[in-house]
C-alpha positions in Angstrom: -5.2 -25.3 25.0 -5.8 -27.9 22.7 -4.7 -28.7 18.8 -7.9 -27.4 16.8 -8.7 -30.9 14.2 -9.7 -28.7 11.3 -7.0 -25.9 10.4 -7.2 -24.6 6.6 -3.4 -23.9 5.2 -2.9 -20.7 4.5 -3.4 -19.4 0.4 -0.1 -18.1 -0.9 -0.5 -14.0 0.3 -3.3 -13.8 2.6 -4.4 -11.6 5.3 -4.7 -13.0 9.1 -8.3 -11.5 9.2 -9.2 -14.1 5.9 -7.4 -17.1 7.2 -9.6 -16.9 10.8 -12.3 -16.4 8.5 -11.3 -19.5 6.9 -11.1 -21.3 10.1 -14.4 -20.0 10.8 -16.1 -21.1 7.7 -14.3 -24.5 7.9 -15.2 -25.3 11.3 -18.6 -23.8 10.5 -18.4 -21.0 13.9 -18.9 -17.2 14.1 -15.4 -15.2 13.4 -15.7 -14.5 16.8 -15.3 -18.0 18.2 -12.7 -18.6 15.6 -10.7 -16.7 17.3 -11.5 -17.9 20.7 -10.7 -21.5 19.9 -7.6 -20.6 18.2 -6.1 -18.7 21.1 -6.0 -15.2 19.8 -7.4 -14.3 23.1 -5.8 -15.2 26.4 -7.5 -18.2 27.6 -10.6 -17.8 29.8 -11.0 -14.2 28.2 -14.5 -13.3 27.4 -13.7 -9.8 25.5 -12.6 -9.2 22.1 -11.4 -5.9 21.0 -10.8 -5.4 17.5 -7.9 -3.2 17.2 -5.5 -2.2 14.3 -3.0 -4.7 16.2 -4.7 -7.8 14.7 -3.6 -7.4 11.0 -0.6 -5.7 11.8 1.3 -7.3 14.4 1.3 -10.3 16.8 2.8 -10.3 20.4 5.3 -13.0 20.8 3.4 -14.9 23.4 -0.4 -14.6 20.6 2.0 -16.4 18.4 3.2 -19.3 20.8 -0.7 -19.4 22.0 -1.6 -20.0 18.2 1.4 -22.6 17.3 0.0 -24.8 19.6 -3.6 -24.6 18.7 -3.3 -24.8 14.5 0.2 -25.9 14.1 1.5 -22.8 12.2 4.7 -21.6 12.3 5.9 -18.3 13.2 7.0 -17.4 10.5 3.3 -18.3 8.5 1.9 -16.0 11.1 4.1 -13.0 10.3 4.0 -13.6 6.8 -0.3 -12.7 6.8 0.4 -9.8 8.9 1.6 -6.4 7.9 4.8 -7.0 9.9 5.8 -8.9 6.7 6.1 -5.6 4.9 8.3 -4.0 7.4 11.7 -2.7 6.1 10.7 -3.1 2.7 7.6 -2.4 1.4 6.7 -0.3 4.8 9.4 1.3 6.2 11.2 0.3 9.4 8.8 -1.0 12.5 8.8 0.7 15.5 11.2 0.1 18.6 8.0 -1.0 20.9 5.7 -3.5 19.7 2.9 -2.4 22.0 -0.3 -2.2 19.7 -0.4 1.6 20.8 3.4 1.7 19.1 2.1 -0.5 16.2 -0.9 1.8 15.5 0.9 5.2 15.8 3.5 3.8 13.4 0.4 2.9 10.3 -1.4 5.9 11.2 1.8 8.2 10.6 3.3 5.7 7.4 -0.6 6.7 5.8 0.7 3.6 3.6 -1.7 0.8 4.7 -5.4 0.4 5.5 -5.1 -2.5 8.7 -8.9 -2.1 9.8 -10.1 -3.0 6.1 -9.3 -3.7 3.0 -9.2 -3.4 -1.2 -10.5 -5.8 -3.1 -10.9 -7.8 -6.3 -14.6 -9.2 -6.5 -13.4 -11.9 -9.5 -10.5 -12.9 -7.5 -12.5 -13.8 -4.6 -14.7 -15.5 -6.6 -11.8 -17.7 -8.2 -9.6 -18.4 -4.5 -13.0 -19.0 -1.9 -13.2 -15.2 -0.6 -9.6 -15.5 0.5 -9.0 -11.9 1.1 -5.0 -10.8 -0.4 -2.7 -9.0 2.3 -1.7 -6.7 -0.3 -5.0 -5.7 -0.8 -4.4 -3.7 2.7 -1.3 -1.5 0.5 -2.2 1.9 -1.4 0.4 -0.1 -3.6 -2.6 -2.3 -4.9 -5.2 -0.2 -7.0 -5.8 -2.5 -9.6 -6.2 -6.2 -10.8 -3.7 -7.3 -13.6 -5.6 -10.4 -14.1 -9.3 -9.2 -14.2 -8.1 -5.8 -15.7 -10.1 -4.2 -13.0 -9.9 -1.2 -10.3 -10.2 -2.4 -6.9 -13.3 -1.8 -4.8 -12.3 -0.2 -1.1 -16.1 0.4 0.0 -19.2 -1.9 -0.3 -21.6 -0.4 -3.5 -24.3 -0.7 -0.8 -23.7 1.0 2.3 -20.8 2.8 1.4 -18.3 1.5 4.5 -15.5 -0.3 4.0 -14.6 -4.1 3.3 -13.6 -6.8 5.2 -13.0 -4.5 8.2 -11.7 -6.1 11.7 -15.1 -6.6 13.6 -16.7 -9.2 15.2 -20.3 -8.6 13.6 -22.6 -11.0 11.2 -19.8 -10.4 8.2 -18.4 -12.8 6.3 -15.5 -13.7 3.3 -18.6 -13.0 1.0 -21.2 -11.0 2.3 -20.6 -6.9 4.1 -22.2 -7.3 6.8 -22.1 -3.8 7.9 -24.4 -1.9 10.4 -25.9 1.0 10.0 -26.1 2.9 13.2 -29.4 5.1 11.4 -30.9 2.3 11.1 -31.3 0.2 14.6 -30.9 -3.6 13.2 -29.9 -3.1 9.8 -27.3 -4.9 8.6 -25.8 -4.8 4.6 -26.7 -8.1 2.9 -25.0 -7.0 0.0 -22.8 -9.9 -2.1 -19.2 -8.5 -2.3 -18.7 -10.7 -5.2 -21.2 -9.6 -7.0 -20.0 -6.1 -6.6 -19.1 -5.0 -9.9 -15.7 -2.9 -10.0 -14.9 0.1 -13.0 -13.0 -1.6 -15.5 -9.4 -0.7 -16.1 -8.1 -0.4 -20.3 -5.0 2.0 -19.7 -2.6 -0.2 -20.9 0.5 2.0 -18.5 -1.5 1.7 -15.8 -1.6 -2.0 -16.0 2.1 -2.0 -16.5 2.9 0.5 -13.2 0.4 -2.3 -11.2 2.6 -5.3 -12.4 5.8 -3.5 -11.3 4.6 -2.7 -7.8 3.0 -6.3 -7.5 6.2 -7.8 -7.9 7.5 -5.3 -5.6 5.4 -5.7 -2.9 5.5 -9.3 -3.4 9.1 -8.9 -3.3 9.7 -6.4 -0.2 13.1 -7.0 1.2 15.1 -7.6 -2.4 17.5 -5.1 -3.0 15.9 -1.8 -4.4 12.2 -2.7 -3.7 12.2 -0.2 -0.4 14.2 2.4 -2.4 11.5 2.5 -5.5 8.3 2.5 -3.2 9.8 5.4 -0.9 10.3 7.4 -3.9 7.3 6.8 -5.4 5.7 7.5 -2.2 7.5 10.5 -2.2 5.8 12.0 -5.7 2.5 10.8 -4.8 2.5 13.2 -1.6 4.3 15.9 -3.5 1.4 15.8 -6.3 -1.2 15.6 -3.2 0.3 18.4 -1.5 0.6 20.8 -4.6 -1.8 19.7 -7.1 -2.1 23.5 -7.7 1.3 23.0 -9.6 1.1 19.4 -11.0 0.3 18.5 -14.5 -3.0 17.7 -15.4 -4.4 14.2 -15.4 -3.0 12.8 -18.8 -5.6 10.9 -21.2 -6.6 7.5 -19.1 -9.9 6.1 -18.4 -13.3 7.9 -17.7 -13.4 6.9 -14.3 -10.2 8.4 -13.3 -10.9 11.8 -14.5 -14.3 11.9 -13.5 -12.7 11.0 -10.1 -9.5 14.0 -10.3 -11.9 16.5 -11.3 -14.2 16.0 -8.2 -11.8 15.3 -5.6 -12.3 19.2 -4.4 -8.6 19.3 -3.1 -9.7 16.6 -0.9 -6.8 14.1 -2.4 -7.3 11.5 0.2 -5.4 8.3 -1.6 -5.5 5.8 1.8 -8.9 4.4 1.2 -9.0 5.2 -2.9 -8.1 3.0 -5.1 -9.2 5.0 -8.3 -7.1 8.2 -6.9 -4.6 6.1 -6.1 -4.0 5.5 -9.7 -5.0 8.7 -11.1 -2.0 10.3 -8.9 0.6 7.2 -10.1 -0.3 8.3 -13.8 0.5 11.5 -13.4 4.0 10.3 -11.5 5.2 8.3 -14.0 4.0 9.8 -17.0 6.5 9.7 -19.7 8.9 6.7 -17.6 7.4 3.7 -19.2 7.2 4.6 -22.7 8.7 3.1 -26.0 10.9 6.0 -26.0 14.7 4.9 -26.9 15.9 8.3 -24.8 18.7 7.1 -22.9 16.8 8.9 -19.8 13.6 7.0 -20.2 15.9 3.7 -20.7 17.4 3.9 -17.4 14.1 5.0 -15.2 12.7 1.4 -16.8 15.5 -0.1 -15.5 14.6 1.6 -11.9 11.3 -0.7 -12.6 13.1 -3.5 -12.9 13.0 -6.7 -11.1 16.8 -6.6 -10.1 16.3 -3.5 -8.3 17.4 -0.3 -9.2 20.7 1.2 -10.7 23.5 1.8 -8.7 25.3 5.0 -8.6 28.7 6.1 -8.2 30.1 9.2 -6.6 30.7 10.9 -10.1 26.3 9.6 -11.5 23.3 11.5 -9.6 20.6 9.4 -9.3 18.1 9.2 -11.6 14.4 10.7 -11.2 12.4 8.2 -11.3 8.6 9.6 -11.3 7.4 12.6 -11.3 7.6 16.2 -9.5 7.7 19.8 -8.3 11.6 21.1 -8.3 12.6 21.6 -4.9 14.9 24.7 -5.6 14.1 28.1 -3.8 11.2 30.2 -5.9 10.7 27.1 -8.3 8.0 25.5 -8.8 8.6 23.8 -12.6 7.4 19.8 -12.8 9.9 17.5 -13.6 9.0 14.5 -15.7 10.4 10.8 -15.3 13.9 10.9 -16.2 15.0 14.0 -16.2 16.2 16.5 -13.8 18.3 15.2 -11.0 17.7 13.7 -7.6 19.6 15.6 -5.3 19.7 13.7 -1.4 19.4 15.3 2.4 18.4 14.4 5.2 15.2 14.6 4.9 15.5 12.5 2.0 15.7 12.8 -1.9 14.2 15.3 -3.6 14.3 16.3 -7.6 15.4 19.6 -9.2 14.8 20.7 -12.3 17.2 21.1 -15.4 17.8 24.6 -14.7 19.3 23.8 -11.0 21.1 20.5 -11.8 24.2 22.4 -11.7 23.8 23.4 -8.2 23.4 19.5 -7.3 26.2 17.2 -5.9 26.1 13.9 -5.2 26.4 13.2 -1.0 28.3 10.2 -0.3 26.0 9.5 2.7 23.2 10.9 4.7 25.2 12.3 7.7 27.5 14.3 5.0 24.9 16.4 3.4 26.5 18.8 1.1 26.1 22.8 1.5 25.5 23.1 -1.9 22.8 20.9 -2.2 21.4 22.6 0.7 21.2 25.9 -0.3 18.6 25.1 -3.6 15.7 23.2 -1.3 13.4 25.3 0.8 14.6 26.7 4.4 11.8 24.4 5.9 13.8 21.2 5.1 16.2 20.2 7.6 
């Protein structure tokens, strides 16, 4: 193995799929051979299988492979791979770092998209078509800068961006085939893809928050906020039935929440993703001076969120359907109480706060905490 003479630094939050592309476009080869030369593959291999591993995770001896031929630390590595997310803004990694281990652990998280991506057409405009790791997150929806909703599919062929193939694609251009269509391949310009335009001023605000959180994963409360936001999303997935309606936002989120037909698959939505985020935190970003809505924009904050004592439940952040037995009553931001098991925390109303305690950890789960919360949680 030899040191590659042309190696592009890394932009501040990229993928590991955009900097070989880099590599690629610097050294003017295919993405293929860019990751040939750079020692991806085990010398002297002649396959490459694209596999959710590649974003994710890197084996120990990929990494020592790729120090040698670009000079990168291992630490640079890790930090464009979704590895750099683990224990904070994706939960803890698996015990095995087999790509099998890897992939089981993002399919079941339904948190991150590894095989493609999200994406700002302005901001790759502005950076080169360097392609944001974050992109990969359900976290990201939106643009703050461009005020803009992310694209997750091309506007030409439909299939997603900046996906982990080998083929004619590019930083730029799709590149996707179309198996209907023997040697067809989308030409369309990802940056001249024009994304809906985003004016709801909260919805802004929420995407600033989780930016800073995901850029932020391991600082004290960022893992704690995301899980419980996570938490409400699913909740209003799994019983939109019982959820408010979509409050007054843009066109293009309604017209979106109206047509899902129950189909509220958020993984690969960007503009569903958001609709489902208004509705969770409604009502906890407000101008209101109530001392509840106070503390759930503290919960935002960047120092974390509040600690509790053993006499102060926590606070509800976003969103959701009490847990109690036979009620089904939405709780709003702020109100309500968060009452923990071990399956993890999960709101009741005002009308069962009484029946709440505070556990003092998650192996001492109180009976009467218990008893409110359906039979099917542990």
């Amino acid at each position: 193995m030899r040191r590659l003479a042309l190696v592009p630094e890394p932009y501040p939050g990229e993928s590991l799929l955009s900097w070989v592309d880099a590599l690629a476009w610097l050294n003017q080869i295919s993405r293929l051979q860019a990751v040939c030369f750079a020692a991806f593959i085990r010398p002297g291999g002649s396959m490459y299988r694209p596999s959710m591993r590649f974003v994710a995770h890197l084996p120990a001896e990929v990494v020592a492979r790729v120090q040698v031929t670009t000079g990168l630390s291992a630490g640079q590595l890790r930090r464009m791979t979704l590895m750099h997310y683990a224990d904070g803004a994706l939960p803890s990694p698996p015990s095995s770092t087999h790509r099998r281990a890897v992939a089981a652990w993002l399919n079941r998280l339904m948190l991150a998209q590894p095989v493609r991506s999200r994406a700002c057409p302005a901001c790759l405009r502005e950076n080169g078509g360097r392609w944001l790791l974050r992109w990969r997150l359900i976290w990201s929806f939106a643009c703050v800068r461009h005020r803009v909703f992310l694209l997750s599919a091309c506007r030409g062929c439909g299939k997603g961006l900046h996906q982990v193939l080998p083929g004619p694609g590019s930083p730029v251009v799709c590149g996707q085939a179309d198996w209907n269509r023997p040697g067809y391949v989308c030409r369309r310009s990802i940056w001249r893809m024009r994304p809906p335009r985003l004016s709801d001023a909260h919805l802004l605000e929420c995407q600033r928050r989780l930016d800073d959180l995901v850029d932020h994963p391991h600082r004290p409360g960022s893992k704690d906020i995301l899980r419980t936001l996570h938490l409400a999303l699913e909740d209003i997935r799994g019983g939109y039935d019982f959820a408010p309606s979509l409050p007054d936002t843009d066109a293009v989120l309604h017209r979106r929440w109206h047509g899902h037909g129950g189909a509220l698959s958020y993984l690969d939505d960007p503009v569903l993703t958001a609709a489902l985020i208004k509705i969770a935190t409604v009502g906890g970003l407000g101008a209101s001076q109530d001392a509840c809505a106070q503390v759930d924009r503290a919960s935002w904050s960047t120092d974390g969120f509040p600690r509790t004592t053993s006499d102060v439940l926590p606070v509800n952040r976003f969103g959701g359907t009490c847990r109690a037995i036979g009620c089904l009553a939405w709780v709003p931001p702020g109100q309500g109480v968060i009452g923990h098991t071990k399956a993890g925390p999960s709101v009741l109303c005002s009308t069962h706060v009484d029946r709440a305690t505070m556990p003092d950890s998650y192996d001492s789960v109180p009976r009467r905490v218990a008893e409110v919360f359906s039979p099917s949680m542990p």
